[in-house]
Every structure is written in structure tokens, then in C-alpha cells.
Legacy VTK file of the C-alpha trace (Angstrom):
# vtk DataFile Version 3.0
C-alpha trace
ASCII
DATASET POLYDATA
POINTS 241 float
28.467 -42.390 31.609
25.356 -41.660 29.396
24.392 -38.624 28.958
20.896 -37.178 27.671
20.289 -36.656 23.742
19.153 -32.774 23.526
15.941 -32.684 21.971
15.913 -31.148 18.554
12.002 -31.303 18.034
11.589 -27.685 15.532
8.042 -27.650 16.383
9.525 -26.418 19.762
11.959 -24.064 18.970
11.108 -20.228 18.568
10.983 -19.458 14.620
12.827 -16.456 14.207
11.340 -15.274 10.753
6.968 -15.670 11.250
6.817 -18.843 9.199
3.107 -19.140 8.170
3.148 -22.625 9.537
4.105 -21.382 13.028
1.105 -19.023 13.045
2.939 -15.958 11.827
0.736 -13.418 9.166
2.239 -12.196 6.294
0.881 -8.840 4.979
1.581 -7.770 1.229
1.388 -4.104 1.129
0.410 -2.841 -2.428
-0.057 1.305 -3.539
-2.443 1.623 -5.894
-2.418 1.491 -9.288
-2.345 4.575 -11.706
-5.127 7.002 -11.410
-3.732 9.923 -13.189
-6.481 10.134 -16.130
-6.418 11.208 -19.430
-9.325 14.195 -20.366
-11.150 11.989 -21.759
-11.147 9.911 -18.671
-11.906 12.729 -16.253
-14.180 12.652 -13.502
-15.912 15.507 -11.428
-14.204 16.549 -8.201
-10.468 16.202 -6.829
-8.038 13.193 -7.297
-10.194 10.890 -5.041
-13.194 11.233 -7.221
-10.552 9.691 -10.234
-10.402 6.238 -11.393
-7.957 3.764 -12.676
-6.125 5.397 -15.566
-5.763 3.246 -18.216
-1.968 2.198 -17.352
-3.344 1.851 -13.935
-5.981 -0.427 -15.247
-3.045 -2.659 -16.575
-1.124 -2.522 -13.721
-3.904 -4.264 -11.822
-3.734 -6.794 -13.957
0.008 -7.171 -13.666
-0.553 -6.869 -9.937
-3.034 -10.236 -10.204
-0.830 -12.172 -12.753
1.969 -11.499 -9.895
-0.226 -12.789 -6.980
-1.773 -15.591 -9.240
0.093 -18.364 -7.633
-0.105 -16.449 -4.188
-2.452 -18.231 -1.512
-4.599 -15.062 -0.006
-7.058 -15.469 2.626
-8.498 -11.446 2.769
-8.152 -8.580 0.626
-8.483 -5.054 2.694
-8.061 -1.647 0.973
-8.182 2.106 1.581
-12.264 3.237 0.630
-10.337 5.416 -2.041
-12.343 3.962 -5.588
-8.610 3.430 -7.342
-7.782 1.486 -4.088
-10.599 -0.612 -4.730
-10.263 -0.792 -8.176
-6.535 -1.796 -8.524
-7.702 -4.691 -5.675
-10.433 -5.894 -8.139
-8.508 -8.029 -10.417
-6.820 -10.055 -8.171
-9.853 -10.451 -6.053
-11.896 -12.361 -8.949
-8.492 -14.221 -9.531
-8.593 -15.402 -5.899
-12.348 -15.368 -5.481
-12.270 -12.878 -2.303
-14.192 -9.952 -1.981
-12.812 -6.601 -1.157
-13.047 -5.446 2.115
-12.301 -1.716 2.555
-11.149 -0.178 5.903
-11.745 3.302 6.496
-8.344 4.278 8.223
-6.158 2.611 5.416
-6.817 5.950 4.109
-4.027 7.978 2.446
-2.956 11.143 4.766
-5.364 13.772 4.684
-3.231 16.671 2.655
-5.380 19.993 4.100
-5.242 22.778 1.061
-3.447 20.267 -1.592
-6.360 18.555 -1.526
-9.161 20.921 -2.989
-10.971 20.255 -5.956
-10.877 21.883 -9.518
-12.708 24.973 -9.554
-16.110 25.255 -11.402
-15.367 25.750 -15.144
-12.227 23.748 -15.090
-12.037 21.875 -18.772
-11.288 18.128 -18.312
-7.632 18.999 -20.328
-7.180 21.289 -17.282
-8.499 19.170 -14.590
-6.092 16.073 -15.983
-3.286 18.525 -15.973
-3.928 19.999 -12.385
-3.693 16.638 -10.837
-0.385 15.778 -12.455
0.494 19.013 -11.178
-0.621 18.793 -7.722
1.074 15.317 -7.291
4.231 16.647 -8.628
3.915 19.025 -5.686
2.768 16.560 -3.189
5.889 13.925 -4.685
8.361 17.117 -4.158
7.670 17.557 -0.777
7.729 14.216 0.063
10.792 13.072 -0.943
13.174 16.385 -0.490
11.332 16.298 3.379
10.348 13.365 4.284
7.484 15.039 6.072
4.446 16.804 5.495
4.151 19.342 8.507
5.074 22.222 5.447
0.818 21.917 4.097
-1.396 23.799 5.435
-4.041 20.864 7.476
-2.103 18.321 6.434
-2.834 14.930 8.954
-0.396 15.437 12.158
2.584 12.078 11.692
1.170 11.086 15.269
-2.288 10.534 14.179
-1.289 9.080 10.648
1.161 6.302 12.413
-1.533 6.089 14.902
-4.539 5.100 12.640
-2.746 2.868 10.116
-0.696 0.818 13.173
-3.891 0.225 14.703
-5.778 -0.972 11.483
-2.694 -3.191 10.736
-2.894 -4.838 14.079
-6.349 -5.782 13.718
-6.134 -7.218 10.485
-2.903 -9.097 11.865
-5.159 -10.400 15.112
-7.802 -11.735 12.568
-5.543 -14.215 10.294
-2.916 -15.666 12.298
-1.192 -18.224 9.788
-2.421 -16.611 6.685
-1.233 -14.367 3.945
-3.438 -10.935 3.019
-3.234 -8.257 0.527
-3.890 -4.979 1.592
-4.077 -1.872 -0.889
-3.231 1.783 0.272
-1.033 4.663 -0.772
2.162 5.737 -0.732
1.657 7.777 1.975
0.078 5.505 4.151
2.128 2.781 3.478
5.463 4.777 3.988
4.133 6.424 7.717
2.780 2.674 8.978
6.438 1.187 7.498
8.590 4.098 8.916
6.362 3.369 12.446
7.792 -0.366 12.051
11.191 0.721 11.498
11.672 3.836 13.782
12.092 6.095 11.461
11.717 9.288 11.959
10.489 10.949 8.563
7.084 9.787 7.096
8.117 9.155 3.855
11.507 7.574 3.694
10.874 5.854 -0.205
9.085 6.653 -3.136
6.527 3.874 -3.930
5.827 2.777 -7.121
2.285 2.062 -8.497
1.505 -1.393 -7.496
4.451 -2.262 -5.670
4.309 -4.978 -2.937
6.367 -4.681 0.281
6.011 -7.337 2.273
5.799 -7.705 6.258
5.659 -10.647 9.080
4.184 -10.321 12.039
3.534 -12.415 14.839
2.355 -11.341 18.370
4.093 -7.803 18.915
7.080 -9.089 16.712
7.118 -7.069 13.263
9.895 -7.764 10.186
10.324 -6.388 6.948
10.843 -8.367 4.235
10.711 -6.940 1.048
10.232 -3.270 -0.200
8.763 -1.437 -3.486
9.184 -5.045 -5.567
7.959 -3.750 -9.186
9.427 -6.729 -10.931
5.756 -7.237 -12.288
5.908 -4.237 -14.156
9.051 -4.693 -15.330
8.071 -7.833 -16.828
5.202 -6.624 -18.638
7.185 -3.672 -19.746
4.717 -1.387 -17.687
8.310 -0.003 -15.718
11.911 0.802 -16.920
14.917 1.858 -15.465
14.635 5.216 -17.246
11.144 6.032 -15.345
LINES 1 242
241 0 1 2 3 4 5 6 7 8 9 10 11 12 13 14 15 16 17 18 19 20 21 22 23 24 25 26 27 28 29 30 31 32 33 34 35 36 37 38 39 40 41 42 43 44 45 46 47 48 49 50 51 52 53 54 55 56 57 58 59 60 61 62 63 64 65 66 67 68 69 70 71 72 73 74 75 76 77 78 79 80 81 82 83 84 85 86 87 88 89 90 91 92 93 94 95 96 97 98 99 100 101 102 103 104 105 106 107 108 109 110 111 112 113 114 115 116 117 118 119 120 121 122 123 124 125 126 127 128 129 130 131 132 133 134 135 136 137 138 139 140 141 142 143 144 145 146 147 148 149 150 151 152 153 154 155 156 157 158 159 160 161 162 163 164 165 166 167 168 169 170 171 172 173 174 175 176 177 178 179 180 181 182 183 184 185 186 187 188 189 190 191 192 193 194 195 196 197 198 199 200 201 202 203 204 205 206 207 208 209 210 211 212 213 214 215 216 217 218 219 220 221 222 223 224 225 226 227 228 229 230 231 232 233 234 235 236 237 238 239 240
């Protein structure tokens, strides 16, 4: 008795990890680069008003080196200038422009977010933002929440704004790759979302690193997290940092 030959055709089958090929979208997630300036690289106003440091400045070019060989359809970022600005070299690299998106925003921080006040030297301003991020890093990581500042962005909202930007971008390139830039906040509340877990910040993200996520149709999958091998390359990262 004969009996029927199963058909084997892949085209058919489900593909379990996104392939590009089968229409999945691959998102590389990137924090910015550096922006913790010198005095003499100071500007006016808070720690959004700064701009690439200049190790930030050659992290973005490590960043671009990295993705050199990377096919990218889009580049989105936060509106946040050293956002922007760590995008910029990989964007002439790839001949994109750099589309910024206002709710890949990092979390709104309430009263850690002030500016210097009037008067403040540029030696003191650089030294109050590596002080306020050392406060802002502390909390973070011993908490894994921020519900302990004053104004601070409620988690609901955050996960809320950041999901919903990511699933537009996602609708608009099925079968592509894209490079979006954020912060470590951001990109630790819309990962944690992914993941189900419960704290906002679950890993400290390193200037420039890329964690990378599939997604296809309400399917979501992590594949890689906080790869710095770029700056480890280029001596820009060691172990004892």
C-alpha cells in the first residue's frame, strides 16, 4: 500500500524565530552615547540641553563601524540632541535620515531633572550632572523602580508610551531591520514590558549598547542584550569599568 509523502515545503511551516525573510522585523535597540561633558564642553540648561561628550562622540563612531555591514531600512530616535547625535554617524554610513519620535523619550525624572541654578560655573555644572546621574544610576539599580522621585513618569504610562511607539515602528517595516536610539531607561521599561518583569530597570545599559528584538504580529523575542563588544574592540570599554 502507498502511502502519501508529507510535504516538507519550509515556506509553509511556521518560523519559530521572525526570520526577516518570513516577514519578521528586527529592532536594534541602542542607548545613547556619552553625554557627560567636560567644562569646556558645557552647555546652558540641564542634562538634555548636553551634547555628545567627546568619548560619546567616539562611541558613535564605534556604534557605525559595528552596524557598517548591517542592512538598515529606518533609523528612529528619542528627540533628546545626544539621541540624535549618537544616531548621526551611522545614518551617513547607511545614507538614512534620522527620524525622531517623541515618546522614545527617556522617563520623565520630576525634581532630578531641574537645571543648574543661575551662576553655576561650567566646572560645577559638568560636575552636577555626573552627580545627578550617579543618583539617578543608584536608584535604579538597588530598586529597580523609580516611584522613590518626586514626579517621576508613573511605570504604567512609561511601558505604555514606548510599547505603543515600538508597535508602530514594527507595523511599518515588516521584513526589515531598524535602529532605534533611546535611553537606558526607556529601553529597560519597554524590554521589562516584553519580558514581564516587574521592575523597570532590571540591567544597567551601557553607552551604545545594542539589544536586539524580533517581532512579528503580536509575537515578541529577545535576542541579544547590552552587546558592547564594539567598545571593547576599540578599547572604548574594559572589564574594570
Amino acid at each position: 500500500m502507498n502511502s502519501a509523502t508529507p510535504s516538507h515545503d519550509e515556506s509553509q511551516q511556521p518560523d519559530p524565530f521572525m526570520s526577516l525573510r518570513h516577514g519578521g522585523v528586527e529592532l536594534y535597540l541602542v542607548r545613547h552615547a556619552d553625554a557627560l561633558p567636560d567644562a569646556d564642553e558645557v552647555a546652558n540648561g540641564g542634562y538634555d540641553a548636553q551634547a555628545l561628550s567627546a568619548l560619546g562622540r567616539r562611541q558613535a563612531e564605534a556604534l557605525a563601524d559595528r552596524l557598517r555591514a548591517i542592512s538598515l531600512a529606518a533609523i528612529y530616535t528619542s528627540p533628546m540632541a545626544r539621541a540624535i547625535q549618537t544616531a548621526g554617524p551611522t545614518a551617513v554610513s547607511h545614507e538614512l535620515e534620522v527620524q525622531p519620535v517623541e515618546e522614545l523619550r527617556e522617563i520623565a525624572l520630576g525634581t532630578l531633572e531641574s537645571d543648574a541654578p543661575a551662576g553655576t560655573t561650567p566646572e560645577e555644572v559638568s560636575a552636577l550632572l555626573r552627580t545627578r546621574l550617579r543618583e539617578i544610576a543608584t536608584i535604579a539599580v538597588s530598586t529597580g523602580s523609580w516611584e522613590s522621585i518626586p514626579g517621576a513618569e508613573p511605570s504604567a504610562l512609561l511601558r505604555a508610551r514606548l510599547t505603543s511607539a515600538m508597535d508602530r515602528i514594527i507595523a511599518a517595516h515588516p521584513g526589515e531591520r531598524i535602529l532605534i536610539v533611546s535611553h537606558a531607561g526607556a529601553i529597560n521599561a519597554y524590554l521589562a514590558a516584553l519580558l514581564g518583569i516587574a521592575h523597570d530597570y532590571f540591567f544597567p545599559t551601557a553607552n551604545t549598547s545594542i539589544s536586539v528584538v524580533r517581532a512579528q504580529g503580536e509575537r515578541r523575542m529577545l535576542f541579544s542584550l547590552n552587546d558592547i563588544a564594539h567598545l571593547a574592540q576599540t578599547g572604548l570599554f574594559s572589564p574594570r569599568d
